[in-house]
C-alpha positions in Angstrom: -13.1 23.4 2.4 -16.2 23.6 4.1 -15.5 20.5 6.1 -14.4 21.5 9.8 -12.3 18.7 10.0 -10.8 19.3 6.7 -10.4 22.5 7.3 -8.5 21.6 10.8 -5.8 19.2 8.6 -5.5 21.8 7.0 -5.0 24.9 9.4 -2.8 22.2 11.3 -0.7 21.5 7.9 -0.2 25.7 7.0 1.2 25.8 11.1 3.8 22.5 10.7 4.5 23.8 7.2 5.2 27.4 7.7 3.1 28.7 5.0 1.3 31.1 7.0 2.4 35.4 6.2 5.0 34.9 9.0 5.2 38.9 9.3 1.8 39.3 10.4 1.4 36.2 13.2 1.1 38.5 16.2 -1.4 37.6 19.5 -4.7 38.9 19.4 -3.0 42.0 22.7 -0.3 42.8 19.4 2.5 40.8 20.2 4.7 39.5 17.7 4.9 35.4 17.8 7.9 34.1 16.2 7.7 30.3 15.5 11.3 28.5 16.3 10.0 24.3 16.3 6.4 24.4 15.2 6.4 21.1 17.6 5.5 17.1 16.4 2.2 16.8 15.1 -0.2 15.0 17.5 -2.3 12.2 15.5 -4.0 11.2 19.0 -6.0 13.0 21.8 -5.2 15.8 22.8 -3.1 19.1 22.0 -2.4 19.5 17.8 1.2 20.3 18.5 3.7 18.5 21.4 6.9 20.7 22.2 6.4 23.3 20.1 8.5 26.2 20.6 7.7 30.4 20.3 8.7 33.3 21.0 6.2 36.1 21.9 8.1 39.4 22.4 11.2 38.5 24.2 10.1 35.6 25.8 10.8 32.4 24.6 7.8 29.6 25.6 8.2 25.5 25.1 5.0 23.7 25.3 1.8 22.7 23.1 -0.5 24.2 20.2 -3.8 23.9 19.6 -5.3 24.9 16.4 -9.1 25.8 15.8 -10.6 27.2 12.5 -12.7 29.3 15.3 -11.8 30.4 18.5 -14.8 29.5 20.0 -14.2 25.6 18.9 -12.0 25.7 22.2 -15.0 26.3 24.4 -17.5 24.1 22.1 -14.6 21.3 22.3 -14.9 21.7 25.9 -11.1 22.5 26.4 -11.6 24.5 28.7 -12.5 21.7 31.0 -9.7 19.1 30.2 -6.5 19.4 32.0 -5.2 17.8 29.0 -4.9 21.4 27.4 -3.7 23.4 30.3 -0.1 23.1 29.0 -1.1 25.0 25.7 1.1 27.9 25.2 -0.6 29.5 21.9 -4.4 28.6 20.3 -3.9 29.1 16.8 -7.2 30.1 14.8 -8.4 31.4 11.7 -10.7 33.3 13.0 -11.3 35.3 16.5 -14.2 35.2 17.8 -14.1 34.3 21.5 -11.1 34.0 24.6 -9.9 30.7 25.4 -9.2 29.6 29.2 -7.6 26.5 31.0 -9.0 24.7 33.6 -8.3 26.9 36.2 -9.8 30.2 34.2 -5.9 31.4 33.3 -6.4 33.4 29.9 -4.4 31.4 27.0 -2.5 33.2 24.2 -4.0 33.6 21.1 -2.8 34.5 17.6 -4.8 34.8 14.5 -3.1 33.3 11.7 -3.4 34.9 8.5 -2.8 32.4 5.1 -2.5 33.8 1.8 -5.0 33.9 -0.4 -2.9 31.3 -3.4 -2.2 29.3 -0.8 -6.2 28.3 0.0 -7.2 28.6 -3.4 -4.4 25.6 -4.5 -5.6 24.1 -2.0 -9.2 23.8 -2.7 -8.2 23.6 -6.4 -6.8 20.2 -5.4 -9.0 19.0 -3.1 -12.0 19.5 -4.8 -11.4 18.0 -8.1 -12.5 14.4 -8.6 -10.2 12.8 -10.8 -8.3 9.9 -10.2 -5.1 12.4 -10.7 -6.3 15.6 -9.4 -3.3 17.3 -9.7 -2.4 16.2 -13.2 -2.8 19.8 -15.2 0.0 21.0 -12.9 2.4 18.2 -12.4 5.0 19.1 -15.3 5.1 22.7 -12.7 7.0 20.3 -9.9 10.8 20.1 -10.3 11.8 16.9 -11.7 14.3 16.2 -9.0 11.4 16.4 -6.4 9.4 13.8 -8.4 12.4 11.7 -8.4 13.0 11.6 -4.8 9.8 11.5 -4.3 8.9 8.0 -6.2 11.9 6.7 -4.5 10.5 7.4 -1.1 6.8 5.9 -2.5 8.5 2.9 -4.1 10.4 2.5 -0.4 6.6 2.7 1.5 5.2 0.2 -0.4 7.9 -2.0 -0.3 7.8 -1.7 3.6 3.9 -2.7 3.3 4.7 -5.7 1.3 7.6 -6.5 4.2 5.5 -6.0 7.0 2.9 -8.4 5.4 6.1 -11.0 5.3 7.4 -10.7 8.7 3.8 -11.4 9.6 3.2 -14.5 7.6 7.2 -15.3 9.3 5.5 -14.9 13.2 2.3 -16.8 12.1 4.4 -19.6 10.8 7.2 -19.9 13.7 10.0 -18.2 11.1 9.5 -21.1 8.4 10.9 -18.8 5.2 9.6 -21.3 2.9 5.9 -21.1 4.3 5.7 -17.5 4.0 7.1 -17.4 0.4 4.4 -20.1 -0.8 1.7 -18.1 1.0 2.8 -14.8 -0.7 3.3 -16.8 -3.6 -0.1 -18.2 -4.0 -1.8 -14.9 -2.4 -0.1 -13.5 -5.6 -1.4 -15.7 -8.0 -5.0 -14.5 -7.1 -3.7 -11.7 -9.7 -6.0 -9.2 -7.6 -9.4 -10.8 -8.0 -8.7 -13.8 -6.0 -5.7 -12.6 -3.9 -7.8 -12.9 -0.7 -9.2 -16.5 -1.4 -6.0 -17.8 -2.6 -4.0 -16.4 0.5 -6.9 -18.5 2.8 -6.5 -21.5 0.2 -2.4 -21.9 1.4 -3.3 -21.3 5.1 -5.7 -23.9 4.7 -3.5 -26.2 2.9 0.1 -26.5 4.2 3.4 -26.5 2.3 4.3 -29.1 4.1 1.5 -31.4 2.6 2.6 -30.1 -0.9 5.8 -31.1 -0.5 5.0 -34.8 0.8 3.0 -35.0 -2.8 5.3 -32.9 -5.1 6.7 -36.5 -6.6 2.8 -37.3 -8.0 1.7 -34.0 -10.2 -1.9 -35.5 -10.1 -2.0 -35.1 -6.4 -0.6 -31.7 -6.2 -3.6 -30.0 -8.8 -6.0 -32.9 -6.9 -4.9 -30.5 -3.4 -4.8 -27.0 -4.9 -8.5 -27.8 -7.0 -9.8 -29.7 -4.1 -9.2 -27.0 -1.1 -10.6 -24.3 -3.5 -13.6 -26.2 -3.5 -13.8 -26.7 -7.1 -13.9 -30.5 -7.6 -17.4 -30.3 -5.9 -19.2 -30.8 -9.2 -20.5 -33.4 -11.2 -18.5 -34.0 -14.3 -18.5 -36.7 -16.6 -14.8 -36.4 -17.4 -12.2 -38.6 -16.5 -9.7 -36.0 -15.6 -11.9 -34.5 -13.3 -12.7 -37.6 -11.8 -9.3 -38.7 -11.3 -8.7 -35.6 -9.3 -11.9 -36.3 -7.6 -10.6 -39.9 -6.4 -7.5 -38.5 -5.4 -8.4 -35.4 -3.4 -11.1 -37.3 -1.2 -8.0 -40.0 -0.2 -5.3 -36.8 0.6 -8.7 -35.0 2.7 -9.0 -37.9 4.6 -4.9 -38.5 5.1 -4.2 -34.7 6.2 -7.8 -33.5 7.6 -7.8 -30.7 5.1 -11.1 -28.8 5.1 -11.5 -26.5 1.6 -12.3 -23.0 1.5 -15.7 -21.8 1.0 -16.2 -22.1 -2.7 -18.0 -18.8 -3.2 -14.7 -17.4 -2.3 -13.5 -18.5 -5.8 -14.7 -15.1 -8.2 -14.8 -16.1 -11.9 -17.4 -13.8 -13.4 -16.2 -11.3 -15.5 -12.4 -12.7 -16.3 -10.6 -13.5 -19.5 -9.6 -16.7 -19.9 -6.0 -16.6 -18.7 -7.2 -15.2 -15.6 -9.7 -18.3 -14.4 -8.8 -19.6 -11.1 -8.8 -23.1 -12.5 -5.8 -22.4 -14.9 -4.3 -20.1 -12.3 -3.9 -23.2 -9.5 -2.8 -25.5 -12.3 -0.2 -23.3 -13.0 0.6 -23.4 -9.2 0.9 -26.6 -9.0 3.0 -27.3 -11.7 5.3 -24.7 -10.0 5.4 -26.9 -6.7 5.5 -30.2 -9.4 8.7 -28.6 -10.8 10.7 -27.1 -7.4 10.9 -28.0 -4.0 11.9 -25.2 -1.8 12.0 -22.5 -4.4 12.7 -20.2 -2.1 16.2 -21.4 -1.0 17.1 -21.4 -5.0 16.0 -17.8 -4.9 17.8 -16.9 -2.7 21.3 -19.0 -4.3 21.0 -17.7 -7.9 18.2 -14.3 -7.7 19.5 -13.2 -10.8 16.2 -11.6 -12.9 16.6 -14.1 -15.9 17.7 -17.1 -13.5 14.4 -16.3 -11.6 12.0 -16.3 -14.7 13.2 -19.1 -15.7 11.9 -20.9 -12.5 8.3 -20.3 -13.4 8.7 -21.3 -16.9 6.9 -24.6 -16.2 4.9 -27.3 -18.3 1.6 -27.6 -16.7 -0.3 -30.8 -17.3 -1.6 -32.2 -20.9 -5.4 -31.3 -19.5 -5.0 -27.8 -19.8 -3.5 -27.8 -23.1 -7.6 -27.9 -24.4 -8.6 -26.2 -21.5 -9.3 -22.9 -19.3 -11.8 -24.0 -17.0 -13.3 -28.0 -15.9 -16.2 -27.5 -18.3 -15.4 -25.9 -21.1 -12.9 -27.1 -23.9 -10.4 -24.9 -25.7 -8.3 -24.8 -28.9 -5.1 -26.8 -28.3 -2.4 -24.3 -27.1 0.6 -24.7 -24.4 -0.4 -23.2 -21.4 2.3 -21.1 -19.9 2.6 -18.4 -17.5 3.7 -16.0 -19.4 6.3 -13.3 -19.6 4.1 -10.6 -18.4 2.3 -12.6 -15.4 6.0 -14.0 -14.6 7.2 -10.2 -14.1 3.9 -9.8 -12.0 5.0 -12.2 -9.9 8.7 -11.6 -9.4 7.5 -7.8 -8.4 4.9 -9.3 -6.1 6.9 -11.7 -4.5 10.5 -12.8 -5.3 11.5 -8.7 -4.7 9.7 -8.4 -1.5 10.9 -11.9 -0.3 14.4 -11.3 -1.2 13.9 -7.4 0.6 12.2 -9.2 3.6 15.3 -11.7 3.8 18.1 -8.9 3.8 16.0 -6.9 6.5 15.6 -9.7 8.9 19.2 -11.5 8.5 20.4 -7.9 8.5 22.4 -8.6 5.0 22.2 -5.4 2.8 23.1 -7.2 -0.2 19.6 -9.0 -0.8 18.2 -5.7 -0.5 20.3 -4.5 -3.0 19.5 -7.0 -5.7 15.5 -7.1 -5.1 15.9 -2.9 -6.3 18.5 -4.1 -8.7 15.7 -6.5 -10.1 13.1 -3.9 -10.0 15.3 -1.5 -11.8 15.4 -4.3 -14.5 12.2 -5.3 -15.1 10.2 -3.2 -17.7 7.4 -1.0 -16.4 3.8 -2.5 -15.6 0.7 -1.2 -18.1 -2.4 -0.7 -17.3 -4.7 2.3 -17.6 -3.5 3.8 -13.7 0.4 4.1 -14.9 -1.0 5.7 -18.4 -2.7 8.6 -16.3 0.7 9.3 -14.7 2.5 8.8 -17.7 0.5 11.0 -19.8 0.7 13.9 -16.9 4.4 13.5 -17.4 6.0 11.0 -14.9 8.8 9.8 -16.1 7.7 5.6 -16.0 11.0 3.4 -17.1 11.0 0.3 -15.2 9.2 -1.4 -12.7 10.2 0.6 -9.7 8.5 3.4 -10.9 5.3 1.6 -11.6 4.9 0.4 -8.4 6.0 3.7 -6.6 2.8 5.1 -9.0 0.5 2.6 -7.8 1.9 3.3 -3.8 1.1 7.4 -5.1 -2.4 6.2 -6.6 -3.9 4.1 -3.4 -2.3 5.8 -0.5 -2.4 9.5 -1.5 -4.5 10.0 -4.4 -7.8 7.7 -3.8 -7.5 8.9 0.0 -7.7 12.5 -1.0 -4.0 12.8 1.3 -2.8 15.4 -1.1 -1.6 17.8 2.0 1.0 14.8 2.4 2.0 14.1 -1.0 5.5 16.2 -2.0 3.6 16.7 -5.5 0.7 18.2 -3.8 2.8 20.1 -1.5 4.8 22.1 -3.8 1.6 22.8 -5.7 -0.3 24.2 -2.6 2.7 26.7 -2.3 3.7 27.4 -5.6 3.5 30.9 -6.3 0.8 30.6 -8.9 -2.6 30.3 -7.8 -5.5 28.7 -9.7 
């Protein structure tokens, strides 16, 4: 941890975490310090610590801590000229090499803490390794029950995120339930590569426009195909150019301007992924349903629900993936596994969004009930977890894995990941 700002996370984390040797955290004149409230942790400017309180001798102190790998970082971080530190009742350091002063030359406590040696060495252990699960060799050392609680409270973050993405969508379309839904909806059927293009494609193209259409099948794919820019071509198809025809009359009628085509990423995709059979399968949703989001919310029992996207698209794209190139006949369905995809994605954080917002528990209680019940998601991230011994049964704990993967493990936040935390003070040091 040759990083000073590392290093300062992590002086800051061995102070709010107690794992300093608490028997020799004295001030540099030889008193004893004894931490009661190591204070809040400050994420802004100023002081490291807020209403922290000590007691140095017999005297009890309430105020702020500021923590410096060197002493002299007080002086070279020129606070000893900001009133902002004058309320600092203890600098922390690691090492003591010079005398800190406030503003007004007063002579600030100091205290040299002192971190055993297992707990730096787990620490760099973990944060220099560069696998995509650093601390995998040591996991199966973490007591199950703290694993559990701990994907229950990663499984709750990132259905938060997915919430707080809703209740946006909600302010941006004046509370319309049904707007958000087809904008998470069709964000979703990106299926990762296109999320971004597709979420733009439904802002650009109202649901209230697909629901004027919904009676004429042609129309709805001749909307979806037409604002993602993909009816642009020449083609010497009469499908194609039926779709052409209509999408240039319902431009004209609504003023719709497409999305930039380029958006649209089809390198480099199996078949079942291209964005041409993705939107027909979209449309044949919105052929099939008109508010689907009010029948979610009437029957949101998990088979009631995959039936809904067990839909016929049309007899095109039974020979086809893609405008140009023909295919061996085969129905064209969504599919089990893309259907689950999508009822994680977006019937579970609709239904979570609803409860939160009408303030009625019991849609929150199904969307985890429906979690609970779908099987697990595979791909190669939940294998790495599964093989280093995380228990993976349904679809809650998938998506708690993938909240553990992005938010803690890719950003190197191991010094706030329970896992990582009983590891950095586990008795045995690596």
């Amino acid at each position: 941890m040759k990083d000073t700002k590392n290093m300062e996370q992590f002086l800051q984390y061995v102070w709010k975490y107690r794992l300093y040797s608490v028997v020799d955290l004295e001030t540099t004149e030889g008193f004893l310090v004894t931490v009661i409230d190591p204070g809040i942790r400050n994420t802004d400017a100023g002081p490291d610590f807020f209403n922290a309180k000590i007691k140095v001798f017999d005297t009890v102190w309430v105020g702020n801590i500021e923590i410096h790998r060197k002493a002299s970082d007080w002086k070279n971080h020129n606070h000893d000229q900001n009133p902002a530190y004058d309320s600092v009742i203890l600098h922390v350091v690691e090492v003591n090499d010079a005398v800190a002063y406030r503003t007004d030359g007063e002579m600030i406590p100091q205290a040299v803490m002192k971190i055993p040696e297992r707990i730096k060495n787990n620490m760099e252990w973990l944060l220099s390794r560069e696998k995509s699960l650093p601390c995998a060799e040591r996991i199966h050392e973490v007591e199950p029950l703290l694993v559990s609680t701990w994907m229950n409270t990663l499984l709750t973050e990132r259905l938060e995120r997915k919430v707080s993405d809703i209740f946006i969508r909600l302010e941006q379309n004046k509370d319309d339930w049904n707007e958000a839904f087809y904008i998470t909806l069709t964000r979703n059927f990106g299926f990762g590569n296109n999320s971004d293009a597709f979420e733009w494609l439904a802002r650009s193209l109202p649901f209230r426009t697909i629901r004027r259409q919904r009676c004429n099948s042609l129309q709805i794919e001749a909307l979806f195909f037409g604002q993602a820019g993909l009816l642009a071509d020449t083609l010497d198809d009469s499908y194609y150019q039926l779709l052409q025809q209509e999408y240039q009359f319902l431009q004209k009628k609504y003023k719709l301007k497409p999305v930039d085509y380029s958006l649209i990423k089809q390198l480099r995709m199996r078949p079942i992924n291209f964005p041409h059979l993705r939107l027909a399968q979209l449309a044949a949703i919105w052929t099939h349903h008109d508010t689907l989001f009010s029948r979610i919310l009437e029957d949101n029992q998990l088979e009631t629900l995959k039936n809904c996207f067990d839909v016929s698209l049309s007899e095109f794209w039974d020979t086809h993936y893609h405008f140009r190139y023909t295919s061996p006949m085969k129905k064209k369905t969504i599919g089990l596994k893309a259907t689950h995809i999508i009822l994680i994605n977006t019937v579970v954080p609709i239904l979570f969004a609803y409860g939160k917002k009408k303030q009625k528990p019991d849609y929150c209680v199904q969307a985890l009930h429906m979690l609970e019940n779908i099987p697990p998601e595979s791909n190669s991230l939940i294998k790495n977890f599964s093989d280093a011994g995380i228990t993976v049964k349904n679809a809650g704990d998938t998506q708690a894995i993938i909240q553990l993967r992005r938010e803690y493990c890719e950003k190197k936040k191991c010094l706030y990941c329970r896992i990582g935390f009983s590891l950095i003070k586990s008795a045995k040091s690596f």
